[in-house]
C-alpha positions as CSV (number, residue, x, y, z in Angstrom):
1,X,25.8,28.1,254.2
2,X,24.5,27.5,250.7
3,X,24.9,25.6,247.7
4,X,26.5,26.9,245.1
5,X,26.8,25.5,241.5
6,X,30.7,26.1,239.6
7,X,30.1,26.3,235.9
8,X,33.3,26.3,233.8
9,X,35.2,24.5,230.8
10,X,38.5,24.3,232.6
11,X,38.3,21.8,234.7
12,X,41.2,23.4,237.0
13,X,40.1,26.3,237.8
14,X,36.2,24.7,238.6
15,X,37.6,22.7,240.9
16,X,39.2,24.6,242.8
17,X,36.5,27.3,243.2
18,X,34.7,23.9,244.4
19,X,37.4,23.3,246.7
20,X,37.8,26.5,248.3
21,X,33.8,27.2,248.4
22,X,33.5,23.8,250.4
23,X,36.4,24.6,252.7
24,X,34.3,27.3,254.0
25,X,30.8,25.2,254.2
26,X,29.3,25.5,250.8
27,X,27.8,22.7,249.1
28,X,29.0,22.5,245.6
29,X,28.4,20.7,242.3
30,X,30.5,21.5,239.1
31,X,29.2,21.7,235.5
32,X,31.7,22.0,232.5
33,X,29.3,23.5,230.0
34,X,25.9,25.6,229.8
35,X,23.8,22.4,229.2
36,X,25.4,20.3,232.2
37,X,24.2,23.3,234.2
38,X,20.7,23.9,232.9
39,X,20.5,19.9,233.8
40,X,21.5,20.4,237.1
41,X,19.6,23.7,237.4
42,X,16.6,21.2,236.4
43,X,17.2,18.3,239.0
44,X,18.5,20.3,242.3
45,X,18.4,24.0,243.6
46,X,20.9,25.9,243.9
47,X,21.5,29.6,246.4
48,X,24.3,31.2,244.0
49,X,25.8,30.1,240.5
50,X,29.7,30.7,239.6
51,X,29.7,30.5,235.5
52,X,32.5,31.2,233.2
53,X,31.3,34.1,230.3
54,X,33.2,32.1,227.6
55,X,32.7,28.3,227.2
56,X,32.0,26.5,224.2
57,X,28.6,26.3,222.8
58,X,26.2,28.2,225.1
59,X,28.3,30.5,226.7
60,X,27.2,32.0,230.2
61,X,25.4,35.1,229.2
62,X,22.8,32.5,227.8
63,X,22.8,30.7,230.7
64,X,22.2,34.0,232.8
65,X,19.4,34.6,230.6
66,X,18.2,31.2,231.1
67,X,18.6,30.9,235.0
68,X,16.4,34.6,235.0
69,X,13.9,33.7,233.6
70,X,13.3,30.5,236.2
71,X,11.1,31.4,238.9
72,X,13.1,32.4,242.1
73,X,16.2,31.9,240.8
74,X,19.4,31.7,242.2
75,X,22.1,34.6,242.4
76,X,24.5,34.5,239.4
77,X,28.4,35.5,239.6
78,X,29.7,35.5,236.4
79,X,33.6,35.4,235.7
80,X,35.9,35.5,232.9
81,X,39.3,36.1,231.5
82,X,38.4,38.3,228.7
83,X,36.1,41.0,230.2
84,X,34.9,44.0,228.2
85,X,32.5,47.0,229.6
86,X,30.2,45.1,226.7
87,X,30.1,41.8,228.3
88,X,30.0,43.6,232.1
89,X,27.1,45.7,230.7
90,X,25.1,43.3,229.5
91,X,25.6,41.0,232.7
92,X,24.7,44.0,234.6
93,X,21.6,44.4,232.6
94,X,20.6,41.0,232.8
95,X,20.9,40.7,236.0
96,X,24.0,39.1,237.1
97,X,25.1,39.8,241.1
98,X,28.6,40.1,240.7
99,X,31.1,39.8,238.0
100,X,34.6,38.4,238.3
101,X,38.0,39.0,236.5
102,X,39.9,36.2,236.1
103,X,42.7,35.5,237.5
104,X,41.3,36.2,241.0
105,X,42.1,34.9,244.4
106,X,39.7,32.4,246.0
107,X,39.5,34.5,249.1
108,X,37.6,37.2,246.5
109,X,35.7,34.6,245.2
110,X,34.5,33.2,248.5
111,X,33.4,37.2,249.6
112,X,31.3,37.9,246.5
113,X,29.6,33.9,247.2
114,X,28.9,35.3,250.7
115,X,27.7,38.6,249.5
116,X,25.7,37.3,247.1
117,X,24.2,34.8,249.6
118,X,23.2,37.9,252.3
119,X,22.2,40.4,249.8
120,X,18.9,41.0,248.0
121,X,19.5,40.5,244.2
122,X,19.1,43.5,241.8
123,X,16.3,44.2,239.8
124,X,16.6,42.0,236.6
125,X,16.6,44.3,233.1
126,X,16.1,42.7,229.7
127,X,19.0,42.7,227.5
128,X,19.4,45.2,225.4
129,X,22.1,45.2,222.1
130,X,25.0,48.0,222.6
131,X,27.1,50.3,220.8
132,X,29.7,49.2,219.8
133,X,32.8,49.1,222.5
134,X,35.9,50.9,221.8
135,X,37.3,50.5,225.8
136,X,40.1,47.2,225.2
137,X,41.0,45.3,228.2
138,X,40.4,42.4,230.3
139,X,42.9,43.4,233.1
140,X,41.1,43.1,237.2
141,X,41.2,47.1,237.2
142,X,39.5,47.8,233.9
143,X,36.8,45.2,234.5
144,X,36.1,47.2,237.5
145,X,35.9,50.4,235.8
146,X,33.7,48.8,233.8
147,X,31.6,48.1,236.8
148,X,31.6,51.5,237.9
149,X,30.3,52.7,234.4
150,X,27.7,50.5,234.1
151,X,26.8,51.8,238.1
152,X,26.8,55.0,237.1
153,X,25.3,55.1,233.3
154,X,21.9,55.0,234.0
155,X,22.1,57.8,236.8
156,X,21.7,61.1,235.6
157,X,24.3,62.1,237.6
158,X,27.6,64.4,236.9
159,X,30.8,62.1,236.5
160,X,34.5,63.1,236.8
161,X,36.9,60.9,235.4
162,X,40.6,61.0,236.7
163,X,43.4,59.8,234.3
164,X,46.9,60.1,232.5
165,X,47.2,62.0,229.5
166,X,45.6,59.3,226.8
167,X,44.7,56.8,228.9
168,X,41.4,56.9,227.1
169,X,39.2,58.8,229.3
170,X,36.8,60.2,226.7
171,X,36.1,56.7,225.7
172,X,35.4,56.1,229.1
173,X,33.2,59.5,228.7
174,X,31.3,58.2,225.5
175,X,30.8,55.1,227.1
176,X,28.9,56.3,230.0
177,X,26.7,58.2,227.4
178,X,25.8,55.3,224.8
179,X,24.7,53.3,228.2
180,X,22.9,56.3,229.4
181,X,18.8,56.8,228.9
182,X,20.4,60.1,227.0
183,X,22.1,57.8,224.2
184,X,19.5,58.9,222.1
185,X,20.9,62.5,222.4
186,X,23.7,64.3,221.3
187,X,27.3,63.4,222.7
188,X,29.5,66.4,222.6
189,X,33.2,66.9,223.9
190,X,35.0,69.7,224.5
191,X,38.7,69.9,225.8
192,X,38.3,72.6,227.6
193,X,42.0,73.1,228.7
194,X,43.3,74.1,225.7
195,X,41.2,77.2,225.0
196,X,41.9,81.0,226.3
197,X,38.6,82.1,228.2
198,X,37.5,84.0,226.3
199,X,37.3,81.1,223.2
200,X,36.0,79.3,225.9
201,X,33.3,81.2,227.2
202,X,31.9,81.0,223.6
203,X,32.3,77.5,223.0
204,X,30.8,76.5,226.0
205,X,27.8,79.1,225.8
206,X,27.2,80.4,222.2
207,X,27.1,83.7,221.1
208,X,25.0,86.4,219.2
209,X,25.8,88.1,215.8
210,X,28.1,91.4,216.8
211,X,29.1,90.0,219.7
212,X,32.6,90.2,218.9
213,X,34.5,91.1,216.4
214,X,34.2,89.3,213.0
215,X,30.9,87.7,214.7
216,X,28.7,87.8,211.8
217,X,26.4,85.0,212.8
218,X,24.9,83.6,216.2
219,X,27.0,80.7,217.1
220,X,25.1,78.3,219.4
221,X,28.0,76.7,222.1
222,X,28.6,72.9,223.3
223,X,26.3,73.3,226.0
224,X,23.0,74.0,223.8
225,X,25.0,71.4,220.7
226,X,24.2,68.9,224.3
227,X,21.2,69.8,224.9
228,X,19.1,66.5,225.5
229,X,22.5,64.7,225.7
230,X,25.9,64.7,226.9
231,X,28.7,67.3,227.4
232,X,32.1,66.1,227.6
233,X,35.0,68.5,229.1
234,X,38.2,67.4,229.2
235,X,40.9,68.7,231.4
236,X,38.8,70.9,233.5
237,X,41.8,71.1,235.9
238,X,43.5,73.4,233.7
239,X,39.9,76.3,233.6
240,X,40.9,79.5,235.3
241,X,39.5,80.6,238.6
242,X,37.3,83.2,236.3
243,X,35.8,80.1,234.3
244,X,35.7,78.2,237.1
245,X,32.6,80.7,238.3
246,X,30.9,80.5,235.3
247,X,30.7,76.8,235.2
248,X,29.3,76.5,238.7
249,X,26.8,79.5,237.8
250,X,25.6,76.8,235.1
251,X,25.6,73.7,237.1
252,X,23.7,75.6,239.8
253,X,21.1,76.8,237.7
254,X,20.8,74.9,234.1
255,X,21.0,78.0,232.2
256,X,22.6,79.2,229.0
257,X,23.3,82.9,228.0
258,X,25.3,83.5,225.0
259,X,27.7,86.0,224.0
260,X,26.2,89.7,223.4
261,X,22.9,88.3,224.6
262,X,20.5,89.3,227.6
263,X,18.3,86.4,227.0
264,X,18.4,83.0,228.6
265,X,17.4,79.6,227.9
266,X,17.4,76.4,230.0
267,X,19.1,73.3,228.9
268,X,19.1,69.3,229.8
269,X,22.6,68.3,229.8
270,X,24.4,66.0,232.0
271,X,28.1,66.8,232.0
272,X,31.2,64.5,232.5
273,X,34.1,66.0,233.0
274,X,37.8,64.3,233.0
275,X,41.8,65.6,233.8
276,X,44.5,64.4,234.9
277,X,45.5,66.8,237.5
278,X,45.4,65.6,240.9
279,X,42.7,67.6,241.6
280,X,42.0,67.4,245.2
281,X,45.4,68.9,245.6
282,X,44.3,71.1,243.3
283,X,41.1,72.0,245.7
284,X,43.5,71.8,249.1
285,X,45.7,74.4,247.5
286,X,43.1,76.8,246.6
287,X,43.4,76.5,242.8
288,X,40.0,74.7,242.0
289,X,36.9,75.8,243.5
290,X,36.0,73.0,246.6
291,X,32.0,74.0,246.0
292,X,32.7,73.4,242.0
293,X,34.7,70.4,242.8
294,X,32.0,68.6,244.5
295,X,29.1,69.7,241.8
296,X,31.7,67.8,239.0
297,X,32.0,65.1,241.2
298,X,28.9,63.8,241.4
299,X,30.8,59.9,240.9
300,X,34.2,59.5,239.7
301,X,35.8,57.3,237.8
302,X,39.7,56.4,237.7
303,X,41.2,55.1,234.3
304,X,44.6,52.8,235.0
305,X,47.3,53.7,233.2
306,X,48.6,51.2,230.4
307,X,52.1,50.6,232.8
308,X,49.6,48.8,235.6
309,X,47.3,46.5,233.1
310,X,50.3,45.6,230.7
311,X,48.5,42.1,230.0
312,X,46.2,44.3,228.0
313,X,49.4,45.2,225.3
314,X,48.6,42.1,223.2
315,X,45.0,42.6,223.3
316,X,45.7,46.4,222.4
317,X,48.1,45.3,220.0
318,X,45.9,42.9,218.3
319,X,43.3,45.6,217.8
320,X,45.3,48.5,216.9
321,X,46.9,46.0,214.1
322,X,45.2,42.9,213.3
323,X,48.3,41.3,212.0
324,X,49.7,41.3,215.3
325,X,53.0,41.5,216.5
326,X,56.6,39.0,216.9
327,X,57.2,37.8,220.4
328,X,60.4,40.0,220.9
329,X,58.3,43.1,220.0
330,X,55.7,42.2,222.7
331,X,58.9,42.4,225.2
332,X,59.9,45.2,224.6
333,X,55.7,46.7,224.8
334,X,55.5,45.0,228.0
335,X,58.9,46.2,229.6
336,X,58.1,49.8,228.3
337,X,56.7,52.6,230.8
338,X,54.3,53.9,228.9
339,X,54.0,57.7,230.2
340,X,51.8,58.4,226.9
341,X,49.1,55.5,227.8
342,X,47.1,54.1,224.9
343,X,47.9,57.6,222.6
344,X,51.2,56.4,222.9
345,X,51.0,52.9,221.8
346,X,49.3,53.9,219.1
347,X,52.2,56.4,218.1
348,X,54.3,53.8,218.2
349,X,52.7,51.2,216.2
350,X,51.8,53.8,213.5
351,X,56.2,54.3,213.5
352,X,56.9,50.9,213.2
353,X,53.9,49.9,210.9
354,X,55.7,52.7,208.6
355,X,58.9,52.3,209.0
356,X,59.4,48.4,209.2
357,X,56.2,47.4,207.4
358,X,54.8,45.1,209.9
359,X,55.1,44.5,213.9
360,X,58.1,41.5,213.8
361,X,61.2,43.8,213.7
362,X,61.9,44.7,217.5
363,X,65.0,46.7,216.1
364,X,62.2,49.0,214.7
365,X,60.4,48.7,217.6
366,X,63.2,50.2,220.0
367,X,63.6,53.0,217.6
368,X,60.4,53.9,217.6
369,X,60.2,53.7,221.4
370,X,63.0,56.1,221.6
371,X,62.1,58.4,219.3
372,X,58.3,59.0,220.5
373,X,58.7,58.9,223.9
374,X,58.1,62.5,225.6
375,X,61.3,64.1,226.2
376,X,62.1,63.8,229.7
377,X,60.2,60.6,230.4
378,X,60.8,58.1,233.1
379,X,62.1,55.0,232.8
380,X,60.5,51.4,234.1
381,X,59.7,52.5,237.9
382,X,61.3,50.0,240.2
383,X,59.5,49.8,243.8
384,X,60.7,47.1,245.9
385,X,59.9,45.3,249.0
386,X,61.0,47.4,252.3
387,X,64.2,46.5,253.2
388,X,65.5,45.6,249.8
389,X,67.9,47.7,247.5
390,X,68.5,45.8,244.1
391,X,70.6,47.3,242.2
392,X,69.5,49.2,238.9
393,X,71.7,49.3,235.5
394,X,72.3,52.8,235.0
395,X,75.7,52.6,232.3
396,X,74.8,53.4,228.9
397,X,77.5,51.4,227.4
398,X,76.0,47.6,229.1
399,X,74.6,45.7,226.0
400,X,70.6,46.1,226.8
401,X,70.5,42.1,227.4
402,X,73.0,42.1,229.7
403,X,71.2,45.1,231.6
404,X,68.1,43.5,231.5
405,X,69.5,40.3,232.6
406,X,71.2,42.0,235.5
407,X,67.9,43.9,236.6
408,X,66.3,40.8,236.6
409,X,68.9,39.0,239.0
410,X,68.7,41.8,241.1
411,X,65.4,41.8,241.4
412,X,65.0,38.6,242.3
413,X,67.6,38.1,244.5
414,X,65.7,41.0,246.8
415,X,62.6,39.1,246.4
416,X,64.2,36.0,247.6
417,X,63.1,34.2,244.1
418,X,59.8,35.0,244.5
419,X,58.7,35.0,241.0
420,X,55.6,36.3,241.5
421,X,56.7,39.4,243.4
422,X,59.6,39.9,241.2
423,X,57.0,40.1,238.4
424,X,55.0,42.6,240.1
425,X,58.1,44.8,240.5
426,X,59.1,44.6,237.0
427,X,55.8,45.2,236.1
428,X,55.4,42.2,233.7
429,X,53.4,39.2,233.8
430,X,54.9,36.2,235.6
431,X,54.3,34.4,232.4
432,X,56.7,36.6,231.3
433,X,59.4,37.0,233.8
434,X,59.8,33.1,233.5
435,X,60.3,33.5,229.8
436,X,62.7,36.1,230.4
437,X,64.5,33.7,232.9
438,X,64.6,30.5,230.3
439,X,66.0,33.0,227.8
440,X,68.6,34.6,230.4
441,X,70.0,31.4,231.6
442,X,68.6,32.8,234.8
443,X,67.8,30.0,237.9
């Protein structure tokens, strides 16, 4: 067992990381600040350290930087509410074991305290200043993408990242550059599903003057724009079979020939490539090459869609338009399906922004739901427990209140008033369900 120092401002949630740490034979003292825990750090010694990221004064990347510079110094899990791939990058680099998103269960919490207490800690880096971060979300599932793209950054290794349609996986893409030992180099993306292959075959390689008709100069193509750098492609599901062989002739051998040219030059370019095909079944069906499949996939990356991480909205919101948004506008966000992602969040606030002049007027805000939503989209999925069948408003003619009122009862009634599962199958935050209750008259 080991001892284990809990380092956080809210007194709740460090003691019962205390709690369930001792429970399992840890010793445990608590801090509420960075300079409580340097004091500690001074007077006892300590196997693993549990810190908060934001506190007041020093916040816990200090105190990371602090504790690694002690000689042999304890393992350091970091946690917060409000991750970003900047604050996860610069743990990573500093040398943090493990890094938590808040909430989290204590079960988690006591694994990654036992992992950290069996495994060898990384290799410490210094801490270097990043680009600035365009990725928004604290959610569990992006902080762990965020993981995975710090992982995978500094490996000069091809990446394929699977996601919706504007989820944000080019982000994702540039990301994994500007973290890269190429972020010096030239970041290039091409969406390489929307050109014929012929286009393509000259974007992607370049070609000579003459080489086709019109072709009065030589054009060099994304792949030599990369070179040194990063190429982007983005919904390499949709290449043809035909292109498909040319790419893989290029992975297998680094080379570039351009268009009307017999000459060939060599190129360093590590590629990342994204869609949001399900391309294993694409593979299994015989419509992507298996062989160039596995050359793209190097590591891959999946990007949750906006409908699983909607405690992001407000933080999406809030960036999108400073100004922010009323509280009945943020209901109807978080109770929205979201088949465009991000893209189409963004659509929408543009609408209402335009047509309302701010984000209070959730009249707007329906209206602008309605009218950019793809044609054909779903509604709110409803997946319930097995076993349970609650029923789902249907008749356009219910007042939307009373429908929503009416899918909540249902819900919960199949959930036996389990709030928290009932949340999970409306796809809100419990935080909100309850709200929704108080308002609803609902008990």
């Amino acid at each position: 067992m080991a001892s284990v120092l809990v380092v956080d401002d809210d007194a709740g949630i460090r003691e019962s990381a205390a709690i369930a740490l001792q429970k399992v034979g840890h010793r445990t003292q608590q801090a509420a600040d960075a300079v409580s825990a340097q004091r500690l750090l001074r007077e006892h010694r300590f196997d693993v350290v549990v810190s908060d990221i934001y506190m007041p004064g020093e916040d816990g990347i200090a105190l990371l930087q602090a504790i690694s510079e002690r000689r042999d110094p304890p393992r350091v899990i970091l946690m917060t509410a409000r991750g970003t791939i900047e604050t996860t990058a610069i743990a990573h680099r500093a040398g943090a074991f493990d890094y938590l998103a808040k909430p989290f269960d204590l079960s988690e919490l006591i694994d990654r305290v036992a992992a950290a207490v069996s495994k060898r800690k990384p290799e410490s880096e210094a801490i270097e200043a990043g680009p600035p971060w365009r990725i928004i979300g604290s959610h569990p599932s992006m902080v762990a993408m965020y993981k995975a793209i710090t992982r995978v950054a500094s490996l000069d290794v091809p990446v394929l990242i699977l996601g919706e349609s504007g989820s944000g996986k080019e982000l994702v893409a540039q990301s994994i550059h500007d973290l890269s030992p190429r972020a010096g180099g030239p970041f290039v993306a091409l969406n390489s599903g929307a050109i014929p292959d012929t286009l393509l075959e000259n974007e992607l390689f370049g070609s000579t003057r003459g080489a086709y008709t019109d072709s009065r100069h030589d054009r060099r193509g994304a792949l030599s724009r990369a070179d040194g750098g990063t190429l982007f492609l983005d919904e390499i599901g949709d290449i043809s079979p035909a292109f498909q062989v040319k790419l893989l002739r290029f992975l297998q051998d680094g080379t570039v020939t351009p268009l009307g040219s017999d000459k060939s030059h060599r190129v360093s370019v590590r590629l990342i490539a994204a869609t949001h095909r399900d391309i294993k079944r694409f593979v299994a069906e015989g419509r992507f090459r298996e062989d160039l499949y596995y050359r793209l996939a190097g590591y891959e990356i999946t990007v949750p869609p906006l409908r699983e991480r909607q405690s992001d909205i407000p933080l999406l919101v809030n960036h999108l338009h400073p100004e922010g948004a009323s509280r009945a506008v943020l209901d109807l966000f978080e109770n929205h399906p979201w088949p465009g992602n991000v893209r189409e969040l963004q659509q929408v606030i543009r609408r209402i922004v335009i047509d309302a002049g701010t984000l209070t007027d959730a009249d707007a805000a329906s209206h602008a739901l309605r009218a950019i939503a793809p044609a054909g989209a779903p509604g709110p999925a409803l997946s319930v427990a097995e076993g349970t069948s609650p029923a789902i408003i249907e008749d356009p003619l219910v007042p939307l209140d009373e429908a929503e009122r009416k899918h909540i009862e249902a819900v919960l009634r199949a959930t036996a008033g389990n709030q928290t599962h009932a949340a999970q199958i409306l796809g809100i935050e419990r935080k909100t369900l309850a709200r929704k209750m108080k308002r609803f008259g609902i008990t």
